[in-house]
N, C-alpha and C positions, 0 to 999 in steps of 0.2 A: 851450795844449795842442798846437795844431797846430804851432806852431813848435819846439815841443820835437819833436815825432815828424818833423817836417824833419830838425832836426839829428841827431837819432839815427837815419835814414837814411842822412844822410851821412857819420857816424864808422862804422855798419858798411860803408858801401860796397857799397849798394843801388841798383840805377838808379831812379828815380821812375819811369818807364814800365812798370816790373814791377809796382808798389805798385795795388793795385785793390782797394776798400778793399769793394765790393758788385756786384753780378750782379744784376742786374732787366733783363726785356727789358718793352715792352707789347702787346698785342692788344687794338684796337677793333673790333666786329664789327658792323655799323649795316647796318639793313635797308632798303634805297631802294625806297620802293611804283612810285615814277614808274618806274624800270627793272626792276621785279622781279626785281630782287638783294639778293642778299648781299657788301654792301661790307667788304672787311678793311684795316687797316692795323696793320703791325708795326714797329714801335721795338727794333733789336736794336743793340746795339755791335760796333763792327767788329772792334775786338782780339780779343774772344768767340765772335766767326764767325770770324776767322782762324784762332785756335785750336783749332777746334773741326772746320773742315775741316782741315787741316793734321792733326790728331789719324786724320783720316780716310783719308789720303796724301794731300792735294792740300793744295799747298805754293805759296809765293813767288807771291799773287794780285794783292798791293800794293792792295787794297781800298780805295775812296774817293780814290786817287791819279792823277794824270795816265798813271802808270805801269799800273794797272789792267788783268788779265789778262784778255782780249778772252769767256773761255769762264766770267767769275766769276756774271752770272746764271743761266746754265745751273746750277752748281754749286751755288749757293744756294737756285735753286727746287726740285731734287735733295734737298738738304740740309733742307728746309721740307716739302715730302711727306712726310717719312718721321716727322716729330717735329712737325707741326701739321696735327690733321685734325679735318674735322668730318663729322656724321653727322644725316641723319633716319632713329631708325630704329635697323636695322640696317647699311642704307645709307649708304654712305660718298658725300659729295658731293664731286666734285672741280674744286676752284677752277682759274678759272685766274688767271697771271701778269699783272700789269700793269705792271710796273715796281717800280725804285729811285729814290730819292735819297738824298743824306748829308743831313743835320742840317745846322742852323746854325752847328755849335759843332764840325764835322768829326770825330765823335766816334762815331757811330752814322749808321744806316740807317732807313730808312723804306722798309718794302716795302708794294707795295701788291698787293691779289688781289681777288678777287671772285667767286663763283658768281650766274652768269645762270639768269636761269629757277627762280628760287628760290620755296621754299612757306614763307609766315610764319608757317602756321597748326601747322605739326608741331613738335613737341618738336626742340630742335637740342643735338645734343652735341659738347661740346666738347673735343678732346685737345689740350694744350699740353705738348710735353716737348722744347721748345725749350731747350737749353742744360741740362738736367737730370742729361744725363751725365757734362757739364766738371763741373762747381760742387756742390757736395753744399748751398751755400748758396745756390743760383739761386732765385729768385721770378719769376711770370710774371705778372704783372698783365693781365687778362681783362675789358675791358666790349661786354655785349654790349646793344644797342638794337634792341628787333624791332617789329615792325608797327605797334602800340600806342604806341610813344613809352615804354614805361618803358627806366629806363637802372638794369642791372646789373649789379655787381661783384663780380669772384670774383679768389683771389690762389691761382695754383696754384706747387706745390713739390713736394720728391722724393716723398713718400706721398700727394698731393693734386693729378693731374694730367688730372682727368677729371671733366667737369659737365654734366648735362642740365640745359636750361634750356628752360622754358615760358614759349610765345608769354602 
């Protein structure tokens, strides 16, 4: 089957870099007692953030490249405020930045965040609407591990982007 949908890529004269067959980013959100934080990390694909700021006017970042536009964390933590927040509360906490990496497979991103000085004990809500706007079929896969050590999953999408979760 695959090699048929190769070749019938190639007699219509599709570039394979355009073909993106699914949209999933991930969010793990794990609670570190020894720092009293809130650990995050995010698994986004880089074409998807290109797109997606570019969509925004910010163009030509060359993401994960040698070439790498010197102002693209700035842009991305920008771009992550607005469509990944969390909440005790009413209260909106605000993480901060720790960095990037690419993936193994140069394919995606790994960002990493944190809020210091965190309470395990409060209900923590979670907004994910990461990539929600591009993709009408984006899925955000969500675990989150809080003080207790249980570990839960939530898959948020276009009408399902928003979870209180108890400590």
């Amino acid at each position: 089957m695959r090699l048929l949908l190769f070749f019938s890529l190639l007699c219509l004269d599709v570039p394979l870099a355009e073909v993106h067959e699914f949209h999933v980013s991930r969010a793990r959100i794990e609670y570190a007692a020894d720092a009293q934080e809130w650990q995050i990390s995010l698994h986004v694909f880089i074409d998807d953030l290109e797109k997606a700021l570019a969509d925004k006017g910010v163009d030509d970042l060359f993401m994960g490249t040698a070439k790498e536009e010197p102002k693209t964390e700035e842009y991305l933590e920008t771009y992550l405020r607005r469509y990944f927040k969390l909440f005790n509360g009413e209260q909106q906490l605000q993480w901060e930045w720790l960095g990037k990496e690419t993936s193994d497979d140069l394919t995606a991103f790994w960002i990493y965040l944190y809020i210091p000085d965190a309470s395990p004990d409060q209900p923590l809500r979670v907004q994910n609407k990461i990539l929600l706007d591009m993709y009408s079929d984006q899925q955000n896969m969500v675990q989150v591990r809080g003080a207790k050590g249980i570990l839960k999953n939530y898959l948020f999408y276009q009408d399902y982007w928003e979870e209180e979760i108890k400590p």
